[in-house]
Each structure stands twice: as structure tokens, then as C-alpha cells.
N, C-alpha and C positions, 0 to 999 in steps of 0.2 A: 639474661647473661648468656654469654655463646659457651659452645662445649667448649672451644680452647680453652677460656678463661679458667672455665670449672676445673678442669684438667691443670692448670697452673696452681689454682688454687688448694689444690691435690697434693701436687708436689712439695709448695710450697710448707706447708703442712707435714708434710713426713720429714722434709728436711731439719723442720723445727725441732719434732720429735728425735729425732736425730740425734743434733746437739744440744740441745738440752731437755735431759731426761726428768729433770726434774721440776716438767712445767705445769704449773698449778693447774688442778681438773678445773674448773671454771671457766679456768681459759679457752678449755680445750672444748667444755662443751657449747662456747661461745659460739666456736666453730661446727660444731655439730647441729646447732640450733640454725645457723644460715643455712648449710647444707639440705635440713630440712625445707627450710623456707624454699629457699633454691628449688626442692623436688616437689613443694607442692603447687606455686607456680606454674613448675612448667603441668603438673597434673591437671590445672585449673585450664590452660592454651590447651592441653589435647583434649579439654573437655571441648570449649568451646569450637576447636576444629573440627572434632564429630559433629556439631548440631550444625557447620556451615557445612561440611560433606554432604550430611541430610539434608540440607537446605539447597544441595547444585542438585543431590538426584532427582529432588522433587521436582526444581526447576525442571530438566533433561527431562522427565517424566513427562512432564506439561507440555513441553513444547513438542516431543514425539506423537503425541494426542494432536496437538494444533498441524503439525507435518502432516499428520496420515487424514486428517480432517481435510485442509487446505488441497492434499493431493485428489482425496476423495471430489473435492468439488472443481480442482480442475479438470479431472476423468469426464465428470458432468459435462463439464464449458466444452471441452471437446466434444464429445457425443452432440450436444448441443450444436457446435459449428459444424459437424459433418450432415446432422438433419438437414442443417438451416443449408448445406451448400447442395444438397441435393433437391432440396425444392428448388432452389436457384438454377442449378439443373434442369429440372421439369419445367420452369416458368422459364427458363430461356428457349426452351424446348416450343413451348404453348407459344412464346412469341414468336418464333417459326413459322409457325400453324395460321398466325393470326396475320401475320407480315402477309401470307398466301393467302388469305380469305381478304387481308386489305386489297391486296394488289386484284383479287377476282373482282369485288366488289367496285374497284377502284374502274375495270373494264365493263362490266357491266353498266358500274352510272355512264359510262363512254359511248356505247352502245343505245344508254336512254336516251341520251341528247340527243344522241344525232337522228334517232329514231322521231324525239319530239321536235325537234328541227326541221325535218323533212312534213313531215304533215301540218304543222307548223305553214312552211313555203305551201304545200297543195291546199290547206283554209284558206290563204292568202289569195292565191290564183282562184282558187271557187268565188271568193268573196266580189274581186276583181271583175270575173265572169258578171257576177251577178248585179252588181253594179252599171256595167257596160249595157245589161240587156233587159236591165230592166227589175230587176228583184224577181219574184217569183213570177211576174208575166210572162217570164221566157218560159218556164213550167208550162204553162197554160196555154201557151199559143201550140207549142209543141202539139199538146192531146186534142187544140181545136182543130189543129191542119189535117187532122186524120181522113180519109177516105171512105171509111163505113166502118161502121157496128165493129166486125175485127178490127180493123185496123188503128181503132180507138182504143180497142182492151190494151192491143198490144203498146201504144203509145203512153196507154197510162201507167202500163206494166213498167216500161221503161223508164217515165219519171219518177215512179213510187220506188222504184229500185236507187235511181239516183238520188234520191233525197234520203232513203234510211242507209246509205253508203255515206253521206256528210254524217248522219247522226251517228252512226260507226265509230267515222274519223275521232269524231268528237266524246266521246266515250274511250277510245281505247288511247286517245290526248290525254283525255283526265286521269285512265289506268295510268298509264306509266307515269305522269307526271306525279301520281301521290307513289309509287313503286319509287319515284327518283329519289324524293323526301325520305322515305322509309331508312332506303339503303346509306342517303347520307349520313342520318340517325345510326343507325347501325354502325358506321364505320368509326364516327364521334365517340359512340359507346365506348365500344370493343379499344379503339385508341386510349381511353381516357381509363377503361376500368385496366390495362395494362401497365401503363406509367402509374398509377393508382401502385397495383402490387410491385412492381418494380422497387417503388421509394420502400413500402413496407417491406421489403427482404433485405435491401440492402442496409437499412436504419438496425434491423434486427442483427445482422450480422457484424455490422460495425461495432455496434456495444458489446456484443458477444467476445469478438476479437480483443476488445479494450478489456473487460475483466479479463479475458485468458492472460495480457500482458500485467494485469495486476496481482495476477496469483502468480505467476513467474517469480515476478518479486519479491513477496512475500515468503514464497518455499526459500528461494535464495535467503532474505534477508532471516529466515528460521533455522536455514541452513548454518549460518553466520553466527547465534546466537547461539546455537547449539554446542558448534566447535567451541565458543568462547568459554563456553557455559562448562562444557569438559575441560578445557585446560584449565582452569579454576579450581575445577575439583583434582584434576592432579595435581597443581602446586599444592593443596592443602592438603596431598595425601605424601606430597613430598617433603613439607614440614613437618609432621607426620611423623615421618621417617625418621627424623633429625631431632625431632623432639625424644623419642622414644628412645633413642640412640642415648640423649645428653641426662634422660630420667635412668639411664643403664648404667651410664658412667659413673652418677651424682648417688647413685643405691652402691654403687664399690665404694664410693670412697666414705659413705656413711659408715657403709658397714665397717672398712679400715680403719674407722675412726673409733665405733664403739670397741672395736679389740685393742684400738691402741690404749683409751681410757679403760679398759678394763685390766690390760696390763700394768698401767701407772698405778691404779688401785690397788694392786697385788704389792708392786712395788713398793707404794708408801704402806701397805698391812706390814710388809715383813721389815720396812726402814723400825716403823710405829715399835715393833716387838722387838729391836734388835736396842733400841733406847731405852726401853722397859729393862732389856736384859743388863742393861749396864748400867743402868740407874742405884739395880738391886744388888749391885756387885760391889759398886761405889758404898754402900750404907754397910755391907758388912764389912768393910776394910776397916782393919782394927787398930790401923796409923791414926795418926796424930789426926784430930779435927780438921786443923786448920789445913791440912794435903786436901783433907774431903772435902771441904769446901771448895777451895781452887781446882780439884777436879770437876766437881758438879759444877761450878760455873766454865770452867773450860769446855764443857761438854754441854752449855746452856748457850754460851757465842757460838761454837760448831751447829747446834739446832739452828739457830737464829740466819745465821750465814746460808745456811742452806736454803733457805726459804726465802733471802731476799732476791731470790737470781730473777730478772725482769720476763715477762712471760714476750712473746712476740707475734703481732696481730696482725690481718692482710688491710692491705690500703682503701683505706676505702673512694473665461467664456464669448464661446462664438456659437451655439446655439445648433452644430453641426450635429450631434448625438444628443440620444435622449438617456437618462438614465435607466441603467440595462435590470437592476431591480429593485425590490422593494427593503428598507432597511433603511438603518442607521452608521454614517461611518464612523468605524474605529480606529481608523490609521488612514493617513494620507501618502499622498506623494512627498515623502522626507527620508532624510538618516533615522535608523533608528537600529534598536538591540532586537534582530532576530528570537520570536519568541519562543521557536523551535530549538535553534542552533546555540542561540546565547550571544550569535557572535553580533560585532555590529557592519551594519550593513546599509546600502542605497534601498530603500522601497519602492519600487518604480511603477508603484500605483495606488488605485485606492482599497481599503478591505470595506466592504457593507454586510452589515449582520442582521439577520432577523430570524425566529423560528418557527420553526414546524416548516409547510412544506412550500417554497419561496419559488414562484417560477425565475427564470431569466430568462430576457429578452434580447432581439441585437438589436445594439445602440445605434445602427445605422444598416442602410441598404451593403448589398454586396456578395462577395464568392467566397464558399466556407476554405480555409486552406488547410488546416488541420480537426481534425474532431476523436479523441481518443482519450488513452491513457500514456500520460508523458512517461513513459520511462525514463532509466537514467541514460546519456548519450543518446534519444532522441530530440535534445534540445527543449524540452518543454520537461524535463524531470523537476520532480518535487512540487510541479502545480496540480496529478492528481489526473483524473478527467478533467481534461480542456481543450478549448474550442477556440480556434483563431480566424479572422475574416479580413479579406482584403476590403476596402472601400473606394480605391481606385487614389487617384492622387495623391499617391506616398501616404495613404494613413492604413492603419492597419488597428485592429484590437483586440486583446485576449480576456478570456474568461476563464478561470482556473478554481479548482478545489470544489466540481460541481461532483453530486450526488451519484454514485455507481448506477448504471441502468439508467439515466435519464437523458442520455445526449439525444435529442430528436434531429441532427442535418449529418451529414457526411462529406466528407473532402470533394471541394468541387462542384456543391449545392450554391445554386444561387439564394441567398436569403434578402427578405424586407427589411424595414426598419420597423423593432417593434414585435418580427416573428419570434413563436415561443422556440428557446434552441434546447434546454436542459433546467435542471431543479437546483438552488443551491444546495449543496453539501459540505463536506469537511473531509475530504480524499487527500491523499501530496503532504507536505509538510503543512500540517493545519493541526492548530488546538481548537477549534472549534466552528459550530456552522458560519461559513461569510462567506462569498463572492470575493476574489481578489480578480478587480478590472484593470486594465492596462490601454493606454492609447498609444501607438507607436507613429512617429512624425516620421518618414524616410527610414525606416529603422530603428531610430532612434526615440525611446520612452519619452513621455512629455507631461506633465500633471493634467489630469483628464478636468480639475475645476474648469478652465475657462472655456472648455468647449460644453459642459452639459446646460 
């Protein structure tokens, strides 16, 4: 019942008392008995409005814990992306370093070549030589045409000199040509073990980035519940108000009420003794009988009359993709009731479920074009961590509601068919772990059956 009413019903009530005074107490505590009722009702709402009051601070309480918690571990995610950007730092630094020891290495093999080139043509031309005159006869003739005893040292001095000079050539041939081998190893390395750390910082920082966009959310969407969470508890401190207000009003008008019946009561005491007194006035009249009779009954319709007055009461498949994981589908490409939202809606792919810890793979070769956490007005909101890949000829496809921390490609990765990309999870508008896959034709979503 609203204060007005009560407040009419107030009124209504005094005015009765009002005009007629001589309204039977039953009546009245008729009304006195509602009015109870009335204040212990609303007694019973300010009870239960205190246990929902306690019930938002607790909420508030909770979620001030989940705030400072949430903030706490994005402090972390940052700290985290400022490490991860200064190794990035240091390893773009090192790739500097290494670009310069390629490009040294890179002159040096340049320098072997042409070094093993050249000796290279002078084996050729000895060989040529030797050939033309003979093979080693030309040696020999050489030291037999000698002149005497000296003249023979000196000759043989000269071919034993030319001969361990080809053994030279051929020796410091073989140095450098295993020195060539070396360097190219070396360079293979040094290239390989750099793109090697390159994917792992960037992979690390990508995922890093995506939770930091998923704790954003979350502070906001905490932030959101919170405000809601306090206007809740002030309406109910505002009915509150109006309640206690209409238990103030409804205790005046009890209490009006018990002095009103306690006045009636006085009233009919003194009517009660005033009958008594005229009763006993009537019996000693020393007239005739028959006056006293007709007085006592004149004075028996006058009671009579008096009590009949009415009291007055208030109213009442083309084989181009493979399946990207392992699992059972729960929902296809159709209409259905959003089991988030409630609402109904186009599904514009498949959900596959299975648990524990589910890799996923990409259904086909291609360039990754997104890999994150879809925010909202990033166009990928509400699928979560997900990862989208072009495959060239108008097809496209997504993977959504994958696992925090498991995205392994980033934007602009080329991937196989088949490579591990991320873990199912239940991230984005998800009630539970699945892969939600998607095939886009031109743009345009397409049911992924007749291609797996």
C-alpha cells in the first residue's frame, strides 16, 4: 500500500470519527488491526531490504577484490610487455651485429672464391704444362741437362722447390676450401638461430598484448558491474527511505487511533453511568406504574436507537580443408538461440567440443591476418582469442574462443595446412570449452560441411 493511500485512509478515519461519534469500538479496531498489518508488512520489506543492501555490499566488496586483483595482474602483463620489449630491443640490437658479421662473412666467402678460383686456373695451367711435356719427364730432364755436380744440386734444388710449391697450392686449396664450408655453416647458423629468436619474441609478445586487451575488458566490464552493483544498492536505500517514511506515518495514525478508541471508551463509560443514573431515578418515581413503564421503555427505544447507527468501513564437401580439431560438433551452420545472449541469431559456423587440452590446427595453407584478443570494435569481439588466415582465392577462416596464452602464429605468419596455431578453450562469449570454426567464401560465411 503506498503512503498516499495510508494517508487517506487516515483521513478517512478521523472524518468518520467525526460524524459519528458513536461508532461501535470493533469497528474501529477493525481499522486498527489493518493499520497494524499495514506496519508490520512494511516492517517485514525493510527487513528484507537490509539483507539485499548486505547482499550489494557484499557483492561491491567482491568485486573491489576482483578489481584490485585483475589490476594487480595487469601491472604484471605490463611489466611483462616492457621486459618482453626490451629484449626485443637487445635482439634487434644483436641482429645489427649479426647483419655485420653476415655481410663480413658474406666478403670473406668472396675473397675465398676468388682466392680458390685463382689457384684453381694456376692447377690447371701446371696440369696443362705437364701434360704438353711430358708428366714428370720434364722434371727429370730438367736435372739430367745439368753441367756438373753443382750444377745438378742446383737444378734439383729448383725442381724439388717447384714441386713442393704445387704441393703448397694444393694444401692451402684444400685450407680454404674447408675455411669456405666452415663460413657458409656459420652464416646458415647465425641466420637460422636469429629468425629462430625473432618468432619466439614476437609470438611471446603478441599473447602478452592479447591478455593485456583482455584484462582491459574485464577492469571495464568490473568497472560496469560495480556502478550497477551501487545503483542497486541505492534504490534499495531509497525505498528505504519511503518505507520508513510510510512506517512513521502508519505509527501516527495507530497511535490516533488508539486515543481515538480510548476516547469512545470513556465516552460510552460515562453514556453506560448516565443510563444507570436514570434508570434508578425512573424506579423511585412514586407516579403511577404505568408513566414508569412507558418512561422505561421510552428510554429502552432511545438505547436502542442509539446503537443502531451503521458503523462506516474503507473500500476495499570439396575436400579443400581439413578438420582444424579434434572433437564432436555441437552446433552447426544454422539459426539458432544464442546460448549466451538468449537471443536468436545466424550461426555462421561450426562449434566442436572436446576436453582437456585440445590442440588446433589450420585447415589449410596460408597468411595469418589476425591473431589476438577480439575486443569489442575490433571486429572479432565476443570470439575471445582468435586467429584468422587468408588462403588466397576469396577463402578466408576463423578460429575463435581458443585458450589464453596459446595463440602460437602472429599477423602476417605464413602458416601450412595442418600447423599447430593455438589450444581450444572457452574465452569471448563461450559457456564452455569448443572451437567455434568459420569458412568465409569472398567475405561472405559459408557452412564449412562440404569443404572438410
Amino acid at each position: 500500500m503506498t503512503y498516499k493511500k495510508i494517508l487517506r485512509n487516515g483521513i478517512a478515519m478521523t472524518v468518520a470519527v467525526g460524524l459519528f461519534s458513536g461508532v461501535p469500538i470493533n469497528a474501529m479496531a477493525a481499522d486498527l488491526n489493518e493499520l497494524q498489518k499495514q506496519q508490520q508488512d512494511i516492517q517485514n520489506q525493510r527487513s528484507a531490504i537490509d539483507s539485499h543492501i548486505d547482499e550489494k555490499d557484499h557483492e561491491v566488496s567482491v568485486l573491489e577484490r576482483k578489481q584490485q586483483t585483475t589490476a594487480a595482474e595487469l601491472e604484471s602483463l605490463v611489466k611483462s610487455i616492457t621486459e618482453t620489449n626490451k629484449k626485443l630491443q637487445k635482439q634487434q640490437q644483436e641482429v645489427a651485429i649479426t647483419n655485420a658479421e653476415v655481410s663480413q662473412l658474406k666478403n670473406e666467402i668472396s675473397v675465398l672464391q676468388k682466392s680458390i678460383q685463382e689457384r684453381l686456373d694456376l692447377l690447371k695451367d701446371r696440369a696443362r704444362a705437364i701434360q704438353v711435356n711430358g708428366n714428370g719427364q720434364a722434371y727429370m730432364n730438367v736435372i739430367l741437362a745439368s753441367d756438373n755436380f753443382s750444377d745438378f744440386i742446383d737444378r734439383a734444388t729448383m725442381v724439388s722447390t717447384l714441386v713442393n710449391a704445387d704441393k703448397d697450392i694444393m694444401t692451402d686449396q684444400k685450407k680454404d676450401e674447408d675455411a669456405l664450408s666452415s663460413k657458409q655453416n656459420q652464416t646458415e647458423t647465425k641466420l637460422a638461430s636469429l629468425k629462430k629468436l625473432s618468432t619466439e619474441i614476437a609470438l611471446s609478445k603478441n599473447n602478452l598484448e592479447s591478455q593485456k586487451s583482455q584484462k582491459d575488458e574485464l577492469i571495464l566490464a568490473i568497472a560496469a558491474e560495480k556502478d550497477l552493483t551501487q545503483q542497486q544498492k541505492n534504490d534499495l536505500l531509497a525505498k528505504q527511505d519511503t518505507l520508513s517514511a510510510s512506517e512513521k506515518a502508519i505509527a501516527g495514525n495507530i497511535q490516533a487511533e488508539q486515543n481515538r478508541q480510548a476516547e469512545l471508551q470513556l465516552a460510552a463509560a460515562r453514556k453506560a453511568s448516565a443510563e444507570r443514573a436514570a434508570k434508578e431515578e425512573a424506579a423511585k418515581a412514586a407516579t403511577a406504574q404505568a408513566r414508569s413503564k412507558t418512561v422505561t421503555r421510552t428510554e429502552s427505544q432511545q438505547e436502542s436507537s442509539a446503537v443502531s447507527i451503521p458503523s462506516i468501513s474503507a473500500g476495499s564437401s570439396t575436400g579443400m580443408f581439413i578438420k582444424p580439431a579434434a572433437g564432436i560438433l555441437t552446433s552447426g551452420f544454422s539459426d539458432r538461440t544464442n546460448p549466451v545472449t538468449g537471443e536468436h541469431e545466424s550461426h555462421k559456423g561450426q562449434d566442436i567440443a572436446a576436453g582437456g587440452s585440445v590442440p588446433i590446427y589450420a585447415a589449410a595453407g596460408g597468411t595469418v591476418v589476425f591473431s589476438g584478443f577480439g575486443a569489442p570494435g575490433s571486429g572479432y569481439g565476443g570470439y575471445g582469442y582468435v586467429v584468422e588466415i587468408d588462403h588466397g582465392n576469396g577463402y578466408q577462416t576463423l578460429y575463435g574462443h581458443m585458450r589464453a596464452g596459446s595463440l602460437q602464429v602472429v599477423a602476417g605468419q605464413s602458416v601450412s595446412q595442418g600447423q599447430g596455431i593455438g589450444m581450444m578453450g572457452s574465452t569471448g562469449q563461450s559457456t564452455g570449452q569448443h572451437l567455434h570454426f568459420e569458412i568465409h567464401k569472398n567475405g561472405v560465411p559459408v557452412d564449412p560441411s562440404p569443404y572438410i
